[in-house]
C-alpha positions in Angstrom: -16.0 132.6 150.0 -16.1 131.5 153.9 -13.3 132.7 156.2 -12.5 129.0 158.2 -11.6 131.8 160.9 -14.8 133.8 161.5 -17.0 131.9 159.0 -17.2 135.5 157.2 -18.8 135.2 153.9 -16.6 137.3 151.6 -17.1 138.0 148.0 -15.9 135.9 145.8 -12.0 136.5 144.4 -11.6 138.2 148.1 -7.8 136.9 148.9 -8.6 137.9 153.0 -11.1 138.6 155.0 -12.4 141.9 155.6 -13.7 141.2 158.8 -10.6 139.6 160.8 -7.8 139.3 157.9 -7.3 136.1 157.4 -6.1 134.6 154.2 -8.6 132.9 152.6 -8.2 129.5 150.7 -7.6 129.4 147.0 -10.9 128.5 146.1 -10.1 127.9 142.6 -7.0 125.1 143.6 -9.1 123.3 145.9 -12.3 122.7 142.9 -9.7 122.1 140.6 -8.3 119.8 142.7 -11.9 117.9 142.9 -12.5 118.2 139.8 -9.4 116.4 138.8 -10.2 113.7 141.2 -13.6 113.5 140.1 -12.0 112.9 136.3 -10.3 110.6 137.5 -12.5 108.4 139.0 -14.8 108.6 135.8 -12.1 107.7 133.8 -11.7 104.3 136.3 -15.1 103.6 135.9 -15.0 103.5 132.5 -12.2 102.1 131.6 -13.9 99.2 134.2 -17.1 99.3 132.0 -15.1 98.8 128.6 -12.8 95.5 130.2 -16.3 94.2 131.3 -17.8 95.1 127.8 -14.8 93.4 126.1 -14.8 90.3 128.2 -18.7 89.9 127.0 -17.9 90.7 124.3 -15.4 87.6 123.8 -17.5 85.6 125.7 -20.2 86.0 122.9 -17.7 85.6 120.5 -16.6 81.9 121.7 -19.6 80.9 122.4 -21.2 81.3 118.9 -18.2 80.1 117.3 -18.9 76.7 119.5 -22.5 76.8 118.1 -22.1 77.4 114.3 -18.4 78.6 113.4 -19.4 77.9 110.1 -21.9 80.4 109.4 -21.5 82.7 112.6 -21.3 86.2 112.0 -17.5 88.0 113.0 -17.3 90.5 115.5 -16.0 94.2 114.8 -13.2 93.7 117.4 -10.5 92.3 115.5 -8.1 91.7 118.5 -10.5 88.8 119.7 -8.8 87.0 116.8 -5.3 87.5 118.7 -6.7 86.6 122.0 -8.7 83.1 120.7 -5.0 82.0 118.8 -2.9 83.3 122.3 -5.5 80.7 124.1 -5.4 77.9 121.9 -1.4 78.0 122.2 -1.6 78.0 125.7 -3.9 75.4 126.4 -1.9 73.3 123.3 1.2 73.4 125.3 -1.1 73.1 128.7 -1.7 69.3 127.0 2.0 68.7 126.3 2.8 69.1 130.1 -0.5 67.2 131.1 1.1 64.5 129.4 4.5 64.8 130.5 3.3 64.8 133.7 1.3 61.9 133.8 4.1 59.9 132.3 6.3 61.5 134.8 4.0 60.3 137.5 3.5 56.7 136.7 7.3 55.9 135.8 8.0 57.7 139.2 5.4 55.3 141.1 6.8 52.1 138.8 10.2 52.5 139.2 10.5 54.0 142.8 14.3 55.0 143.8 14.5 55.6 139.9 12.6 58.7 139.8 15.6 60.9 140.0 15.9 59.8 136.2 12.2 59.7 135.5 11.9 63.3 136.9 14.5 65.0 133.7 13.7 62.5 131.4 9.9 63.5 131.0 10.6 67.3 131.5 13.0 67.0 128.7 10.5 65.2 126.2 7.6 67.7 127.9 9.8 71.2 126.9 10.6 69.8 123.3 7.5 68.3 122.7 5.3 71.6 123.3 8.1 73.5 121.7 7.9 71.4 118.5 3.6 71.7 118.7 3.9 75.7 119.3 6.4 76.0 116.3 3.7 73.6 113.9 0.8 75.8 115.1 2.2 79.1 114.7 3.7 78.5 111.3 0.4 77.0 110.1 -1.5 79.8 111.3 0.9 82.4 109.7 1.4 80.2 106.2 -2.6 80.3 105.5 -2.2 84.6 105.7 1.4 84.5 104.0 0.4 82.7 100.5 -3.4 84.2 100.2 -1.4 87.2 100.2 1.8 86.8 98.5 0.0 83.8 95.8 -3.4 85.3 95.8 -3.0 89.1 96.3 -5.9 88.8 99.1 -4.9 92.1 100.3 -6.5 90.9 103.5 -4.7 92.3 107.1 -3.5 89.7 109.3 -5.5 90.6 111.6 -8.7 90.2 109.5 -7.1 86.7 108.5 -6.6 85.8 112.6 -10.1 86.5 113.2 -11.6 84.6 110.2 -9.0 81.5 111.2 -9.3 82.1 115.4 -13.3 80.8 115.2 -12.6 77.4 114.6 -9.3 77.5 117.2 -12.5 78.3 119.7 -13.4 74.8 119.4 -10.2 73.5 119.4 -9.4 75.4 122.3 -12.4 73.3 124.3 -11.0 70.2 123.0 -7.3 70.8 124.5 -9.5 71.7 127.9 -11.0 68.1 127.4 -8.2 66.2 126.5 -6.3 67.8 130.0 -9.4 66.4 132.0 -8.8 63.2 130.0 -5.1 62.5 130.6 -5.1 63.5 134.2 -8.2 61.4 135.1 -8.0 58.2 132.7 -5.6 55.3 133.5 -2.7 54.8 131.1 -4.4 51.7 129.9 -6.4 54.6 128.4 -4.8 57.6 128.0 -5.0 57.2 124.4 -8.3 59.0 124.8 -6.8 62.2 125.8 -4.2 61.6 123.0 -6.7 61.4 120.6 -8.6 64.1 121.7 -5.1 66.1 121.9 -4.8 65.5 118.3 -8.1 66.6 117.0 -7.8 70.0 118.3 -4.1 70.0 116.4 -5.7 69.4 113.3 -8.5 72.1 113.3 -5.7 75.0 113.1 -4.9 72.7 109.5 -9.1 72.9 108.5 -8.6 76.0 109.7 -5.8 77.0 107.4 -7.6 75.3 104.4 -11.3 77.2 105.2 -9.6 80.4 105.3 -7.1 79.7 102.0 -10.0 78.3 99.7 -12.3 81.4 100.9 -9.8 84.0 100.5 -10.5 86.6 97.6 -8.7 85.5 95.1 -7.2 88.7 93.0 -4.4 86.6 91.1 -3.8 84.4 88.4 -2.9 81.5 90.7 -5.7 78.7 91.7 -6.3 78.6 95.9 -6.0 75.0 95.7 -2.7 74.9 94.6 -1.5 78.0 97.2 -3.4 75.8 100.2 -0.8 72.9 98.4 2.0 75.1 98.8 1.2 76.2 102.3 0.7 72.3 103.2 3.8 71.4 101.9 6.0 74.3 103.7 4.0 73.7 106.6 5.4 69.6 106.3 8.7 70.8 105.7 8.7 73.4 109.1 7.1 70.8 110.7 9.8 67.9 109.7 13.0 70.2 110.5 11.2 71.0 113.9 10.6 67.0 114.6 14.1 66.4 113.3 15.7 68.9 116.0 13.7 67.7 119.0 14.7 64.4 118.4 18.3 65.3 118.3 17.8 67.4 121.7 16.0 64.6 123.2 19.2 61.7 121.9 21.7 64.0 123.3 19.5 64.1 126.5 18.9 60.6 127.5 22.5 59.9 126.4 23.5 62.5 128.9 21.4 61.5 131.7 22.4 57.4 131.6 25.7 58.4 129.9 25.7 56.2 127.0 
């Protein structure tokens, strides 16, 4: 141990020098001190290393359920499954707005002075719009895991189930990412194109629900055709109370704004 004073080397556990007397440093703080740092910045690095491992990890993931989602093979990771639905939502409702917006912008540019109307009108339809899409895509992702297990006795986890139903979001996911590109670069004349597009991906979370219902262990008495029938027809009625409210928000709006 080195006295910072005379540069003594004293024996180790020596508290002071026995040349001049001064204190020496606490050895054993100051490596425990590095040593902590040093953990600490191992543990930065790999916590770094894992994100980068997951994020390739998803990447892989969405990219073979683009090429074959039929046959691909499922990852271990069962959160992917979460992340894949969280995207899809987010894009979904990404497309309401695109919409909304490009309404927004061509009444705004047709009527002029009028835009002042235009401007809550369209935000109005945009909020309840995505609102009623979000509630029809999350109630047909949950129905498909709620009668394979209640009708079927699947005894599958939900987030088994996501994973199995989130590969074929994947795709739908690039489709809401198209139809955006669509409907802010087409012409009304032919924004029907993003619409359309729009739609498709809104239907594969319904092939989705069937695939996963139909291939579902079956450990009950009950057929899976008729629990993918039940799940389509609460999904219609969710779907029908949801369309029945927005209208209703969006009559009380517009007779609020021109004060019928």
């Amino acid at each position: 141990m080195e006295c910072s004073k005379c540069h003594y080397v004293n024996k180790p556990g020596t508290k002071f020098c026995v040349k001049c007397g001064n204190k020496l440093a606490d050895n054993n703080f100051t490596e425990k001190v590095g040593a902590d740092a040093h953990q600490a910045e191992e543990k930065i690095v790999k916590q770094t290393s894992e994100v980068s491992d997951n994020a390739h990890d998803f990447f892989e993931f969405f990219k073979n359920s683009l090429k074959k989602p039929m046959t691909m093979s499922l990852p271990n990771d069962k959160k992917m499954g979460y992340i894949s639905l969280v995207i899809y939502l987010v894009l979904a409702w990404l497309s309401v707005f695109s919409f909304g917006k490009k309404i927004t912008d061509t009444v705004a540019g047709a009527t002029g002075g009028f835009s002042h109307v235009a401007d809550p009108v369209s935000s109005q339809i945009t909020n309840n719009l995505g609102f009623a899409v979000l509630i029809t895509l999350v109630v047909t992702w949950i129905l498909g895991w709620a009668v394979s297990s209640l009708l079927m006795n699947s005894k599958e986890s939900l987030a088994d189930y996501t994973l199995e139903y989130s590969r074929f979001l994947n795709v739908g996911s690039v489709l809401f990412i198209l139809s955006i590109i669509l409907i802010f670069i087409c012409p009304l004349n032919l924004l029907y194109l993003g619409t359309a597009i729009f739609a498709i991906a809104c239907t594969l979370s319904t092939f989705a629900l069937t695939y996963t219902v139909l291939t579902a262990k079956n450990n009950a008495s009950f057929d899976a055709l008729y629990s993918l029938l039940i799940a389509y027809v609460l999904g219609m009625i969710v779907t029908s109370l949801t369309l029945q409210s927005v209208v209703g928000n969006l009559i009380q709006t517009f007779a609020r704004i021109f004060n019928f």
